[in-house]
PQR file with spaces between the fields and no chain letter, atoms N, CA, C, O and H, PARSE charges and radii, in Angstrom:
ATOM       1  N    UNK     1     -88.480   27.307  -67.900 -0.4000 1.5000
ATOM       2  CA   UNK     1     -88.775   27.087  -66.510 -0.0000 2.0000
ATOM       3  C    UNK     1     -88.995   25.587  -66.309  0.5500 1.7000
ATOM       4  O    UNK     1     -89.730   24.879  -66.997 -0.5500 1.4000
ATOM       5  N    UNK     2     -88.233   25.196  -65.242 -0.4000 1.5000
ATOM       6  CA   UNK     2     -88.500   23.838  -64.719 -0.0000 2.0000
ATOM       7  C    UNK     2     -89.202   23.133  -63.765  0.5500 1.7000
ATOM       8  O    UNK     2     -88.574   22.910  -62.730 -0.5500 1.4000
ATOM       9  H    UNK     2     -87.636   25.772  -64.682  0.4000 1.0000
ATOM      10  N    UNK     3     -90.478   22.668  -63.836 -0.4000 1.5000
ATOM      11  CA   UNK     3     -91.090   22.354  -62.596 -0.0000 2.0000
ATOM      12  C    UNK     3     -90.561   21.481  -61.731  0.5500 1.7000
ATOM      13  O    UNK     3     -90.740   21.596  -60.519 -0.5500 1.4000
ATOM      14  H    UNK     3     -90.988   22.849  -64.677  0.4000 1.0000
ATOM      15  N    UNK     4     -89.729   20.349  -62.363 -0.4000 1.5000
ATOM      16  CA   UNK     4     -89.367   19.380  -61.611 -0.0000 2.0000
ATOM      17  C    UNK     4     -88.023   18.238  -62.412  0.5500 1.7000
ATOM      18  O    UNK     4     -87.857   17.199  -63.049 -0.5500 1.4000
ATOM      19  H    UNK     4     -89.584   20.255  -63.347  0.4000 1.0000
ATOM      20  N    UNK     5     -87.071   19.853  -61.528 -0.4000 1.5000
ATOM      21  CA   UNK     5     -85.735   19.098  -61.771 -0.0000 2.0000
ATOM      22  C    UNK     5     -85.046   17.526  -61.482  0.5500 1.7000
ATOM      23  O    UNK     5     -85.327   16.687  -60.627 -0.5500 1.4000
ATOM      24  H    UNK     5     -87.207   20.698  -61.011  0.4000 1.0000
ATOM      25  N    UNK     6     -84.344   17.525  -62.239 -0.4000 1.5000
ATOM      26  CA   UNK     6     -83.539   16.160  -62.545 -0.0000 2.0000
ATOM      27  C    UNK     6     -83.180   15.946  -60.660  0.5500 1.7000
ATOM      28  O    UNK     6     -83.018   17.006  -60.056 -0.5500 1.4000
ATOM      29  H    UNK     6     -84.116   18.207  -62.933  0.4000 1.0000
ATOM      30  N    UNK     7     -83.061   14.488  -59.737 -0.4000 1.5000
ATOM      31  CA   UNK     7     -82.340   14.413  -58.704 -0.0000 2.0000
ATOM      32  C    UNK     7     -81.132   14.439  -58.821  0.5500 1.7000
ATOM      33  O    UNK     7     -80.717   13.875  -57.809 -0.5500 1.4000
ATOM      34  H    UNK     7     -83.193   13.626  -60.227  0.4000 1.0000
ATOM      35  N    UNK     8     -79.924   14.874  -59.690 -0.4000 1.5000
ATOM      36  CA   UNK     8     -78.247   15.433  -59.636 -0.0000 2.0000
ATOM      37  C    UNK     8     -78.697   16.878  -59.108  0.5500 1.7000
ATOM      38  O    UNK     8     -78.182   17.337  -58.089 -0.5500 1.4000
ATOM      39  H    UNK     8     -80.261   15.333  -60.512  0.4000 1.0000
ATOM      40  N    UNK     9     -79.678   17.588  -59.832 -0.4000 1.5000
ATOM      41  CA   UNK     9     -79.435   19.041  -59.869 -0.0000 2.0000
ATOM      42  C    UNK     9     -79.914   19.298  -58.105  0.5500 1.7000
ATOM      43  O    UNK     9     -79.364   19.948  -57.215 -0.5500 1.4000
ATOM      44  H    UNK     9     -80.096   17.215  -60.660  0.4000 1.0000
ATOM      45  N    UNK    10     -80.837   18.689  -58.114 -0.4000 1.5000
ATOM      46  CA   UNK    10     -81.824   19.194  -56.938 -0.0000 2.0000
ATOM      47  C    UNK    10     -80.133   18.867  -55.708  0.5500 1.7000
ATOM      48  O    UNK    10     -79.595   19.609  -54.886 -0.5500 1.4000
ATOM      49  H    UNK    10     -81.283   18.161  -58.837  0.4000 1.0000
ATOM      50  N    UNK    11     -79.831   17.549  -56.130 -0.4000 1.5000
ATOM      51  CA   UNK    11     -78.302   17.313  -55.257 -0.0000 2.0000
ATOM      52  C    UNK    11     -77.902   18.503  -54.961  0.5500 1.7000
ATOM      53  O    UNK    11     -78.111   19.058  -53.882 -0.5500 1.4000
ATOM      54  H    UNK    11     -80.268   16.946  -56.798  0.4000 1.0000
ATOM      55  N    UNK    12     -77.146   19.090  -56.149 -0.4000 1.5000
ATOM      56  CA   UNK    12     -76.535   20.023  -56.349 -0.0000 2.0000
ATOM      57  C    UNK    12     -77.293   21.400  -55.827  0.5500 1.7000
ATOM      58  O    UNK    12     -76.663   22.112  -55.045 -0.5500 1.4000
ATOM      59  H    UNK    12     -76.976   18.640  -57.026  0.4000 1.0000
ATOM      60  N    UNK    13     -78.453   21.748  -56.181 -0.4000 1.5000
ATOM      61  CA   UNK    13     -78.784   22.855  -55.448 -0.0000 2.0000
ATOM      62  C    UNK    13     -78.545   22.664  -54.257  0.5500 1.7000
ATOM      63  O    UNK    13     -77.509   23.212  -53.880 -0.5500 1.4000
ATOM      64  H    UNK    13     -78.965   21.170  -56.816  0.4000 1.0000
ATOM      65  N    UNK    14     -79.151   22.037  -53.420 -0.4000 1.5000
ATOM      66  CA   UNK    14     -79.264   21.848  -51.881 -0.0000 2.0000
ATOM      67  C    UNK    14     -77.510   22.057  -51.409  0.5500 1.7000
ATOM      68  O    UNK    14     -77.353   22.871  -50.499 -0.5500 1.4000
ATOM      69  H    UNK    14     -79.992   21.591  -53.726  0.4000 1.0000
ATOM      70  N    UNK    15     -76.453   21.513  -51.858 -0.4000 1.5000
ATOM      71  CA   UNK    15     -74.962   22.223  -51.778 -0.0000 2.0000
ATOM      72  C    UNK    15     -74.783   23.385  -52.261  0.5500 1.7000
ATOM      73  O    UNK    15     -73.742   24.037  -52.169 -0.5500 1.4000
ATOM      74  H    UNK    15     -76.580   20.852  -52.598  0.4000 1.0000
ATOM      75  N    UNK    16     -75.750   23.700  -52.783 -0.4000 1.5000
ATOM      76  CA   UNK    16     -75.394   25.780  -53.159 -0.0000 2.0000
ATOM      77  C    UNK    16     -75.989   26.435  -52.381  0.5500 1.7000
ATOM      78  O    UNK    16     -75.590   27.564  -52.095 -0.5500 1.4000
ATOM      79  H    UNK    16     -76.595   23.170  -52.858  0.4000 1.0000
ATOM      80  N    UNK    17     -77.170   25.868  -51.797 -0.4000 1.5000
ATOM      81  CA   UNK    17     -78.190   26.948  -51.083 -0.0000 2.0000
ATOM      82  C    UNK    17     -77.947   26.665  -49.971  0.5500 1.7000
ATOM      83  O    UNK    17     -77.897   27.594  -49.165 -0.5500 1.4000
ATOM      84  H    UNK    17     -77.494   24.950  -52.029  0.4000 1.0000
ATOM      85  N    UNK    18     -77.692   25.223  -49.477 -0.4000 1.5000
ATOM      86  CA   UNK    18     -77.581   24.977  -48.093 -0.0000 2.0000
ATOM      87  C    UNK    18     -78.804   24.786  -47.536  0.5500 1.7000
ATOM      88  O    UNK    18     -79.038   25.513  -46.570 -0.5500 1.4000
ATOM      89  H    UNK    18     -77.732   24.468  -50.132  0.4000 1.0000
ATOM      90  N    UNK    19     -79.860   23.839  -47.936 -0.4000 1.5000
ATOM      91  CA   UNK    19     -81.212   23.489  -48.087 -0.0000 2.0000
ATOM      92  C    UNK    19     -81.901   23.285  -49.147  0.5500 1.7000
ATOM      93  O    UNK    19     -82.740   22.386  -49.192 -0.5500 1.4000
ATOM      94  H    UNK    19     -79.671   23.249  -48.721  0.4000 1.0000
ATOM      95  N    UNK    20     -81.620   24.187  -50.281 -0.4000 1.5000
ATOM      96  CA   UNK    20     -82.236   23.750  -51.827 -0.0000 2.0000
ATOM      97  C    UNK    20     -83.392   24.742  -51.685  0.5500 1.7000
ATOM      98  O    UNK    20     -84.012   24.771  -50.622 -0.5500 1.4000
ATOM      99  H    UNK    20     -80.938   24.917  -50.245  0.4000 1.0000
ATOM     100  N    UNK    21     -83.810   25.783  -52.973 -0.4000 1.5000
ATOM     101  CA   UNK    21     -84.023   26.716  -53.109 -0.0000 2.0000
ATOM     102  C    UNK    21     -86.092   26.087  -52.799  0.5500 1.7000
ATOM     103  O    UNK    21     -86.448   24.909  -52.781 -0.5500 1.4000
ATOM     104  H    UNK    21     -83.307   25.759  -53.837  0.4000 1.0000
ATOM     105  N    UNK    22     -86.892   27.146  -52.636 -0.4000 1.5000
ATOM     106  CA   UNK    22     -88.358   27.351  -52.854 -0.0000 2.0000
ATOM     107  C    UNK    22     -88.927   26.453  -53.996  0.5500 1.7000
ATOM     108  O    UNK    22     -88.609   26.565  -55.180 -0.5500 1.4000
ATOM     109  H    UNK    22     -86.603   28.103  -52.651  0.4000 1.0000
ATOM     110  N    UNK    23     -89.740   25.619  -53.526 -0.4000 1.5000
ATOM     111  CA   UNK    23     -90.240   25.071  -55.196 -0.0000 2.0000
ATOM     112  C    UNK    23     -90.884   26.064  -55.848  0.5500 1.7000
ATOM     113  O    UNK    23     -90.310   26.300  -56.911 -0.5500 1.4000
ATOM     114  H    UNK    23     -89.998   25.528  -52.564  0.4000 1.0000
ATOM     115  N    UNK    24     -91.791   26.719  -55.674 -0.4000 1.5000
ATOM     116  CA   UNK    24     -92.429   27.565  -55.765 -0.0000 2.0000
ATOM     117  C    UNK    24     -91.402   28.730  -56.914  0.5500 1.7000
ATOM     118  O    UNK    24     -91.665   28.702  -58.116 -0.5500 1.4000
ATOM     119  H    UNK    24     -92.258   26.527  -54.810  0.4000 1.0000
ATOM     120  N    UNK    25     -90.551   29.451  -56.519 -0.4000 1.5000
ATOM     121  CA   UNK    25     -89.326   29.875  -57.389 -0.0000 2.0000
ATOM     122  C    UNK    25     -89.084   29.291  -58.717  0.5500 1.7000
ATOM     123  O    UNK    25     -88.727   28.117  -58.812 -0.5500 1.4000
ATOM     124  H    UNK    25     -90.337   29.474  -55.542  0.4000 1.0000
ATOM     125  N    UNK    26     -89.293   30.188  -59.953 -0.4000 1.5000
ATOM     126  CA   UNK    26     -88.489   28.855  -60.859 -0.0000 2.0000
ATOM     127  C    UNK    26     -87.207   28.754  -61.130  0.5500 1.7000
ATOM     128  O    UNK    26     -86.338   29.577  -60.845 -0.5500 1.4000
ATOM     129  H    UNK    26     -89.583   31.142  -59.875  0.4000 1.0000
ATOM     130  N    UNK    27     -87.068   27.653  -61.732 -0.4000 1.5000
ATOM     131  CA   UNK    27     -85.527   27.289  -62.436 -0.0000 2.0000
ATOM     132  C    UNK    27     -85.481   27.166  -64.084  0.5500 1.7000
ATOM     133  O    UNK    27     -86.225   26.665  -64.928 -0.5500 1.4000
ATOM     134  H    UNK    27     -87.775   26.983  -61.963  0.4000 1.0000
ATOM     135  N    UNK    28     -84.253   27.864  -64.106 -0.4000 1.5000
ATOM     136  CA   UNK    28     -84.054   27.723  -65.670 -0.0000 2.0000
ATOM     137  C    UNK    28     -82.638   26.496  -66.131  0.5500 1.7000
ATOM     138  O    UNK    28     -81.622   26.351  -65.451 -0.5500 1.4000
ATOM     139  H    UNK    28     -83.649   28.271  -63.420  0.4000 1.0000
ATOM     140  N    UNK    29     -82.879   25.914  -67.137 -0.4000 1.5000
ATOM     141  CA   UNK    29     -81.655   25.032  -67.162 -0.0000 2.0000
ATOM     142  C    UNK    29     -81.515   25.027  -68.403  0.5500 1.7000
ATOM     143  O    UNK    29     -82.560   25.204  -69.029 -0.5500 1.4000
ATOM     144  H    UNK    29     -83.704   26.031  -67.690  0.4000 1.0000
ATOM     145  N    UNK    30     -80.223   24.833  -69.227 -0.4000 1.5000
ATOM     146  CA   UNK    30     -79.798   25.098  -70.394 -0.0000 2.0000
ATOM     147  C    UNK    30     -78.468   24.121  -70.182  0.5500 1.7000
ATOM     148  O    UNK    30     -77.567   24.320  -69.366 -0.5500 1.4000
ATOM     149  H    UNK    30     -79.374   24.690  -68.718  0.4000 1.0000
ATOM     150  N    UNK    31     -78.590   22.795  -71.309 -0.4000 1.5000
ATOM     151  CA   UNK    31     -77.444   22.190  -71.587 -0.0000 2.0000
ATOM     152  C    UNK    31     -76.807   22.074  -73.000  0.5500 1.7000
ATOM     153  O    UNK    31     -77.532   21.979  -73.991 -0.5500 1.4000
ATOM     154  H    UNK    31     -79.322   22.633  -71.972  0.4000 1.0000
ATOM     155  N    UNK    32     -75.501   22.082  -73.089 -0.4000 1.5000
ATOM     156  CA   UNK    32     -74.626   21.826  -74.239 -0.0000 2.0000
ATOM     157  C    UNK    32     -73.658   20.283  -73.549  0.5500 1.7000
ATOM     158  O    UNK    32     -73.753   19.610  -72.522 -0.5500 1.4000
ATOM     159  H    UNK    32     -74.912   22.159  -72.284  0.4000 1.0000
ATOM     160  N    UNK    33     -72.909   20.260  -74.573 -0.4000 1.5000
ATOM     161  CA   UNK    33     -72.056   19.090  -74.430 -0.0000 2.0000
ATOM     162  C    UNK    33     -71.598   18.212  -73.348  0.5500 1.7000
ATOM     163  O    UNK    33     -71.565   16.987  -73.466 -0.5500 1.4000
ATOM     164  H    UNK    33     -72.832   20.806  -75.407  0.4000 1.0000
ATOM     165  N    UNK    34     -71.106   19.100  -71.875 -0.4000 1.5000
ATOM     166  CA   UNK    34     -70.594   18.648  -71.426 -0.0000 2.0000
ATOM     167  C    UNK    34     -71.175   18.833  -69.636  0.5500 1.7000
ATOM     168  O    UNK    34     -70.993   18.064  -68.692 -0.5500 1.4000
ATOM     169  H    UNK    34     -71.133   20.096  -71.779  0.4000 1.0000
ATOM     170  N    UNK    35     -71.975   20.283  -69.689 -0.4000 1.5000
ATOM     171  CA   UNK    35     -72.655   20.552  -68.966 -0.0000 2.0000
ATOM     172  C    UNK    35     -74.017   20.956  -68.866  0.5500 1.7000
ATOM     173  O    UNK    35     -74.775   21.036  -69.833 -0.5500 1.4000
ATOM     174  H    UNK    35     -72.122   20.909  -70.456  0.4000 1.0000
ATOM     175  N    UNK    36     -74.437   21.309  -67.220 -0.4000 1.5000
ATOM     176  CA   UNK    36     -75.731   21.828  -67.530 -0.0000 2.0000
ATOM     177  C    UNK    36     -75.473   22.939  -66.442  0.5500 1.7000
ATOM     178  O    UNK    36     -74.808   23.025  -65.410 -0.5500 1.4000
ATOM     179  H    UNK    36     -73.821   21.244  -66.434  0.4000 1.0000
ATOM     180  N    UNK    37     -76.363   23.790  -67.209 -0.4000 1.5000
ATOM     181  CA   UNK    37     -75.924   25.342  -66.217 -0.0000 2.0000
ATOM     182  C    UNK    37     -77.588   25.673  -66.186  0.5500 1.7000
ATOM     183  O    UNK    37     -78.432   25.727  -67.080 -0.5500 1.4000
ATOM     184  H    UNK    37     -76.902   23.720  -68.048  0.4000 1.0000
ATOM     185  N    UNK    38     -77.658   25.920  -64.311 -0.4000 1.5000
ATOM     186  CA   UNK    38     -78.710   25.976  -63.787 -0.0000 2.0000
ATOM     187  C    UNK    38     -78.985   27.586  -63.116  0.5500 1.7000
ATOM     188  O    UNK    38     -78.051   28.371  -62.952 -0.5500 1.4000
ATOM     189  H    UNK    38     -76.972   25.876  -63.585  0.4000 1.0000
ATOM     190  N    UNK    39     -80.471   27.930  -62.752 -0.4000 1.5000
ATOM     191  CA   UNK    39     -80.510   29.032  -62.637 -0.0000 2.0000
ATOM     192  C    UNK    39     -81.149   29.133  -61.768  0.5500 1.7000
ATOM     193  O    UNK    39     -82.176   28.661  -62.256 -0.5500 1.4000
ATOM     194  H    UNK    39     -81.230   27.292  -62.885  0.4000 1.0000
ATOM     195  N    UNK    40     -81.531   29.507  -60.322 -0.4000 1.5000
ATOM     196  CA   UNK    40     -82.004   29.512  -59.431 -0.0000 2.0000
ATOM     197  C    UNK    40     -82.663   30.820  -58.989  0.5500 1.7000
ATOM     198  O    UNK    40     -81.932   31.727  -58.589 -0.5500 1.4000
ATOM     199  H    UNK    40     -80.697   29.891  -59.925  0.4000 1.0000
ATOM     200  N    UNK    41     -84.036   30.990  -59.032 -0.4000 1.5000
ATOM     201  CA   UNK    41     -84.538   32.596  -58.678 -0.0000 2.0000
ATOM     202  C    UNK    41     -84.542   32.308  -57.118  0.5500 1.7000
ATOM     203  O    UNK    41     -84.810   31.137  -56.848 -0.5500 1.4000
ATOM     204  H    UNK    41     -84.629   30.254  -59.357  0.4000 1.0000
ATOM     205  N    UNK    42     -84.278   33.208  -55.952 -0.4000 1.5000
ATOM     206  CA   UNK    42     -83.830   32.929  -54.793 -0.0000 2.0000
ATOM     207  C    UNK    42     -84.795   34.211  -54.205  0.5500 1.7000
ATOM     208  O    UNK    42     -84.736   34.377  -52.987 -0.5500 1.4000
ATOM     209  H    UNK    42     -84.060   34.159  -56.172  0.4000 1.0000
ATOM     210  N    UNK    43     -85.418   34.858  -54.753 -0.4000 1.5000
ATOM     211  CA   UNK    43     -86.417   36.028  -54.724 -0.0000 2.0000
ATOM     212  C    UNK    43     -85.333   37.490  -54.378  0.5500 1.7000
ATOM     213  O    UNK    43     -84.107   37.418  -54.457 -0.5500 1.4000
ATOM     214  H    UNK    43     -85.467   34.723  -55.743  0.4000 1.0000
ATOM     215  N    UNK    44     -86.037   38.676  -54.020 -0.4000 1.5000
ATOM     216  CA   UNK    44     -85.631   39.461  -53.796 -0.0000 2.0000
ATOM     217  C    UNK    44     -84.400   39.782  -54.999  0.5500 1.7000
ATOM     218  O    UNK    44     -83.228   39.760  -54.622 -0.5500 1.4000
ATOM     219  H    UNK    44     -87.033   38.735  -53.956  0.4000 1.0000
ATOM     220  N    UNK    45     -84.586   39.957  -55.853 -0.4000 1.5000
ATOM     221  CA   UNK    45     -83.569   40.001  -56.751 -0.0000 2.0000
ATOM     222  C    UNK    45     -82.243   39.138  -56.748  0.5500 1.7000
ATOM     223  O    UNK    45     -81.140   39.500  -57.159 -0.5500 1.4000
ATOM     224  H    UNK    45     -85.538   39.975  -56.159  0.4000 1.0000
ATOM     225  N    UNK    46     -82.598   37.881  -56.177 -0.4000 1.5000
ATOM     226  CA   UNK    46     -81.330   37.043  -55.609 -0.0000 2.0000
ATOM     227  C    UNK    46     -81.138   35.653  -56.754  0.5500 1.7000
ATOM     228  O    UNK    46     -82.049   34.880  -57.048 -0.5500 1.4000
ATOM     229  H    UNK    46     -83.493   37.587  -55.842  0.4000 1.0000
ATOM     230  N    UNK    47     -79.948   35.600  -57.196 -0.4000 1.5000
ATOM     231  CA   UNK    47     -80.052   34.563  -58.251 -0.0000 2.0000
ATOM     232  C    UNK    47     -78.565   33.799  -57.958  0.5500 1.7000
ATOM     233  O    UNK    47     -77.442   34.153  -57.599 -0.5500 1.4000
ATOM     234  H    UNK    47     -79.207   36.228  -56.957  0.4000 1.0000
ATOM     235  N    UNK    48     -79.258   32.512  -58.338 -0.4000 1.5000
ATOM     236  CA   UNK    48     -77.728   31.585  -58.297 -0.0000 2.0000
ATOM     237  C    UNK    48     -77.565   30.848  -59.529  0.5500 1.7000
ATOM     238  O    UNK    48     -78.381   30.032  -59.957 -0.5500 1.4000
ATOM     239  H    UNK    48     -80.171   32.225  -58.629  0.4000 1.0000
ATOM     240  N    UNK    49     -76.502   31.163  -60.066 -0.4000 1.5000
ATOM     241  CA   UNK    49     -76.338   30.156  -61.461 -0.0000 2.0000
ATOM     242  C    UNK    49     -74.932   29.420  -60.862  0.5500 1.7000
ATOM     243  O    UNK    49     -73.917   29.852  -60.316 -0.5500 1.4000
ATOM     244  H    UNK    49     -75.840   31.826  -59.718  0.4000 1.0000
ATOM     245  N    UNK    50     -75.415   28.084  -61.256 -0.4000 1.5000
ATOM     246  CA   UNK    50     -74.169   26.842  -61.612 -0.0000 2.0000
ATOM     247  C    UNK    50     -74.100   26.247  -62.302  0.5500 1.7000
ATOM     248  O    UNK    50     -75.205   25.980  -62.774 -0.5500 1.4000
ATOM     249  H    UNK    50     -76.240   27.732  -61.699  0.4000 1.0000
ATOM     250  N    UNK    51     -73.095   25.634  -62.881 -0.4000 1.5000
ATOM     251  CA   UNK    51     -72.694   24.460  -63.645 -0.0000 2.0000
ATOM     252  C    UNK    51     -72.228   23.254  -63.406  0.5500 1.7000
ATOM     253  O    UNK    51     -71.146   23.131  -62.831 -0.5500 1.4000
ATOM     254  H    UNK    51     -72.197   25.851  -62.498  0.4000 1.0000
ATOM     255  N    UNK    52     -72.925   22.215  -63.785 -0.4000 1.5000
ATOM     256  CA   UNK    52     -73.034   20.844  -63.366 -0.0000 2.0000
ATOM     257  C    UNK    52     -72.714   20.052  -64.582  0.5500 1.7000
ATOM     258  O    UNK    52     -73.477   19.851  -65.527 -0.5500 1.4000
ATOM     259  H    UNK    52     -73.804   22.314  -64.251  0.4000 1.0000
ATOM     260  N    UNK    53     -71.054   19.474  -64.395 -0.4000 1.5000
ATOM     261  CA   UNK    53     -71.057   18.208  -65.387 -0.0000 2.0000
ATOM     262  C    UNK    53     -72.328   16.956  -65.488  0.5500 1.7000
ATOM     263  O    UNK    53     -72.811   16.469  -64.466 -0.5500 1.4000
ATOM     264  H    UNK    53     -70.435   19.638  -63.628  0.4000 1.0000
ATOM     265  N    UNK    54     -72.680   16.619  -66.625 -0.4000 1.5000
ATOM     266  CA   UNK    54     -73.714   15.135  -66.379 -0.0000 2.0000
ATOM     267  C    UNK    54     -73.388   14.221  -65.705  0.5500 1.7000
ATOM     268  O    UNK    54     -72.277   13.707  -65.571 -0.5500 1.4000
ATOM     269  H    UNK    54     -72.287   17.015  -67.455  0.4000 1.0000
ATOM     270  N    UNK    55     -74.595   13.917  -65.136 -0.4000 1.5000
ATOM     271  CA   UNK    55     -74.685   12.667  -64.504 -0.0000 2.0000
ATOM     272  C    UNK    55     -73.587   13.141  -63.191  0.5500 1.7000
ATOM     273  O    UNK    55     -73.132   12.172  -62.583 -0.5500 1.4000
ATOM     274  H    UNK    55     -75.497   14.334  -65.246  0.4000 1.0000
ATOM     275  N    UNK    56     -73.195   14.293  -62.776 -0.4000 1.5000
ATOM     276  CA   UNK    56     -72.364   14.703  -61.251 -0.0000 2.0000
ATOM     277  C    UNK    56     -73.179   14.953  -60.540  0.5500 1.7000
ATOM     278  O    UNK    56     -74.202   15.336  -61.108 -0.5500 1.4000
ATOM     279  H    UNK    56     -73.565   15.081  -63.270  0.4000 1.0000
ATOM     280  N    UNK    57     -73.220   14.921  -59.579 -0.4000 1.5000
ATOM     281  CA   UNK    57     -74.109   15.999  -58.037 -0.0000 2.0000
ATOM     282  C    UNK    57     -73.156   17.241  -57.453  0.5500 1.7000
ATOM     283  O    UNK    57     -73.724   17.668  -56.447 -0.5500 1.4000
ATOM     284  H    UNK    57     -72.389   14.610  -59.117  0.4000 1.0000
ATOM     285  N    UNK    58     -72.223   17.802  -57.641 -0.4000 1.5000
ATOM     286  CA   UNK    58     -71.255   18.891  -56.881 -0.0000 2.0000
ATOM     287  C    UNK    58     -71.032   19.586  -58.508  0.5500 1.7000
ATOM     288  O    UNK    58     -70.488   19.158  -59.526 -0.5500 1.4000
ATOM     289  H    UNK    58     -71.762   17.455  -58.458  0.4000 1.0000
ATOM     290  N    UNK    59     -71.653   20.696  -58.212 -0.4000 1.5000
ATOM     291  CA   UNK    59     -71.164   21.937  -59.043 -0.0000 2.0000
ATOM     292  C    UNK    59     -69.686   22.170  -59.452  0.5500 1.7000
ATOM     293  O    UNK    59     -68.842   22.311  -58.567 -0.5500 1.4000
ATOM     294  H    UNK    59     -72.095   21.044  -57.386  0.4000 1.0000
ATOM     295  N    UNK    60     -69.459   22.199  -60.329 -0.4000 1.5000
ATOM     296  CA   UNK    60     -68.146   22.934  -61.015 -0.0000 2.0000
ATOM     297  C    UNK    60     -68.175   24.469  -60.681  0.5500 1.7000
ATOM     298  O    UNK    60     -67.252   24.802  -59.937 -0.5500 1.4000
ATOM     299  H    UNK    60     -70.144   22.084  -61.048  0.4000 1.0000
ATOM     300  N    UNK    61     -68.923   25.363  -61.015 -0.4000 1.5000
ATOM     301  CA   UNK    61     -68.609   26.245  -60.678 -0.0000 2.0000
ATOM     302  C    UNK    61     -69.686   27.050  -60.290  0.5500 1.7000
ATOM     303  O    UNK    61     -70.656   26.619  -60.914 -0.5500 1.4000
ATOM     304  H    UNK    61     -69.673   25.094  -61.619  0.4000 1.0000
ATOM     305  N    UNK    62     -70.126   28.264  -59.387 -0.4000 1.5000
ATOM     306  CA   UNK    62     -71.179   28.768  -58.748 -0.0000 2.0000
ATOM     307  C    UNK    62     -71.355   30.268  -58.410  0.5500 1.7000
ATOM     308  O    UNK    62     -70.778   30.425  -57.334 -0.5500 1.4000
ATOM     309  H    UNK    62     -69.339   28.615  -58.881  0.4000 1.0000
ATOM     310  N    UNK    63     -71.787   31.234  -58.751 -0.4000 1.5000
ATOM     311  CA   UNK    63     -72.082   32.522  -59.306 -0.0000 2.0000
ATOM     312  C    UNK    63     -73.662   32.680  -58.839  0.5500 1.7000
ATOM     313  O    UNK    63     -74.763   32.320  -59.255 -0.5500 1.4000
ATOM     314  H    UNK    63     -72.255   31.106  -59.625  0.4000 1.0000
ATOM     315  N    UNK    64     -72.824   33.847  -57.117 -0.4000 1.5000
ATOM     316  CA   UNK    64     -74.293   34.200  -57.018 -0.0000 2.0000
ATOM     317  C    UNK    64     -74.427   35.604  -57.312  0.5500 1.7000
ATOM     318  O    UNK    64     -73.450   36.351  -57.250 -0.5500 1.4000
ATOM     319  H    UNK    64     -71.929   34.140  -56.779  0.4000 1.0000
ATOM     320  N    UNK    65     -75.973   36.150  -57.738 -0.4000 1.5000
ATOM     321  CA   UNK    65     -76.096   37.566  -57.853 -0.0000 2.0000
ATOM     322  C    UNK    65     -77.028   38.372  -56.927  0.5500 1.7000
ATOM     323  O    UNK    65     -78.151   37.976  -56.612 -0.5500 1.4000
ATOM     324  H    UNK    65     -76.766   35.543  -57.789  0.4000 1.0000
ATOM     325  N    UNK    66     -76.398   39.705  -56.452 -0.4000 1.5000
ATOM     326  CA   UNK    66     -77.348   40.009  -55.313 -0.0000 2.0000
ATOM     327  C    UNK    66     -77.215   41.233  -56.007  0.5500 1.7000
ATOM     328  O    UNK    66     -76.370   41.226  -56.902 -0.5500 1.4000
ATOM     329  H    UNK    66     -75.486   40.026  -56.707  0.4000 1.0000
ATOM     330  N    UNK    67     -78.127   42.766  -55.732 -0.4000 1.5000
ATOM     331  CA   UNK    67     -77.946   44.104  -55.650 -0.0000 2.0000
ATOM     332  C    UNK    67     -77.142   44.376  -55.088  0.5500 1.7000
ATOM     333  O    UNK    67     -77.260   45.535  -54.692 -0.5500 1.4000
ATOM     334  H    UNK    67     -78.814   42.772  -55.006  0.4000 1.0000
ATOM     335  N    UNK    68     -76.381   43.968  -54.821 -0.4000 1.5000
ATOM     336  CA   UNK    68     -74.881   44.286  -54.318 -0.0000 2.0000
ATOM     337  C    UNK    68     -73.712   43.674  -54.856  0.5500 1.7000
ATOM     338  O    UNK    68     -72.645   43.723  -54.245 -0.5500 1.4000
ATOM     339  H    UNK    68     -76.285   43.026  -55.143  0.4000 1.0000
ATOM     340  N    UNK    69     -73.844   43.057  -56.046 -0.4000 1.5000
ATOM     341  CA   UNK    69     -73.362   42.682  -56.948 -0.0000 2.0000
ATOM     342  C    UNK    69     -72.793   40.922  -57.315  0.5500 1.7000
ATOM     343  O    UNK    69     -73.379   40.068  -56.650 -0.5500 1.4000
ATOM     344  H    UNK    69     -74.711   43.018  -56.542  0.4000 1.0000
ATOM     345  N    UNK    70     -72.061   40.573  -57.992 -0.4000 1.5000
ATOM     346  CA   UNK    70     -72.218   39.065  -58.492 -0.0000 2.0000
ATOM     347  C    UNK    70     -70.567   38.313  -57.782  0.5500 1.7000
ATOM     348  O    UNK    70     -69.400   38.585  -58.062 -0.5500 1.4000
ATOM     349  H    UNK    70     -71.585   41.267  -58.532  0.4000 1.0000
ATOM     350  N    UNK    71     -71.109   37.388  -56.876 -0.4000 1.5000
ATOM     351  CA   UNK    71     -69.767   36.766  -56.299 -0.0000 2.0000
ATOM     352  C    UNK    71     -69.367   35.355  -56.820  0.5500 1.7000
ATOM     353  O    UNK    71     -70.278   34.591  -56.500 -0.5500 1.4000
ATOM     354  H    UNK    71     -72.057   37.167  -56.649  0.4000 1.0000
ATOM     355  N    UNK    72     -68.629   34.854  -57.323 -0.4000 1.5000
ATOM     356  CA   UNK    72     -67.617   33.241  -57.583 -0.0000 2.0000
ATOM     357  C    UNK    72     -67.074   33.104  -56.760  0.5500 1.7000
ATOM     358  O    UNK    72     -66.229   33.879  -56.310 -0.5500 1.4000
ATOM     359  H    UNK    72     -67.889   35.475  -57.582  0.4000 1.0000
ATOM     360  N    UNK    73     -67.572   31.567  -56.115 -0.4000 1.5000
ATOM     361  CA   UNK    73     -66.745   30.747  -55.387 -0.0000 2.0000
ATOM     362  C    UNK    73     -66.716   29.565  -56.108  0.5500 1.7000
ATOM     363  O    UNK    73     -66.048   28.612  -55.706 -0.5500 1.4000
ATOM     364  H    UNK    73     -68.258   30.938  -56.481  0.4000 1.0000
């Protein structure tokens, strides 16, 4: 859990959520080589994971999950 994400990611959330998620909510983040893939609890069983090259602000790719199941754009 992240209290206080990097300013790329927070970039980047605020272009996924369209405001940038609850501080309050946590975030999970996990990097390897080339990226960092972020995890956004959005409540209500609502989750957004993306992936963010380093040092970018605009997501590569973005996977949200609802009870109604998991959408890619």
């Amino acid at each position: 859990m992240i209290a206080d994400p990097p300013d790329d990611v927070l970039t980047a959330a605020r272009a996924v959520t369209g405001g940038g998620p609850k501080s309050s909510r946590p975030w999970r983040m996990a990097r390897d080589h080339s990226h960092l893939v972020v995890e956004l609890d959005l409540g209500l069983r609502r989750k957004t994971v993306f992936t963010l090259r380093h040092g970018e602000t605009v997501p590569d790719s973005v996977v949200k999950h609802t009870l109604l199941g998991s959408k890619q754009r």
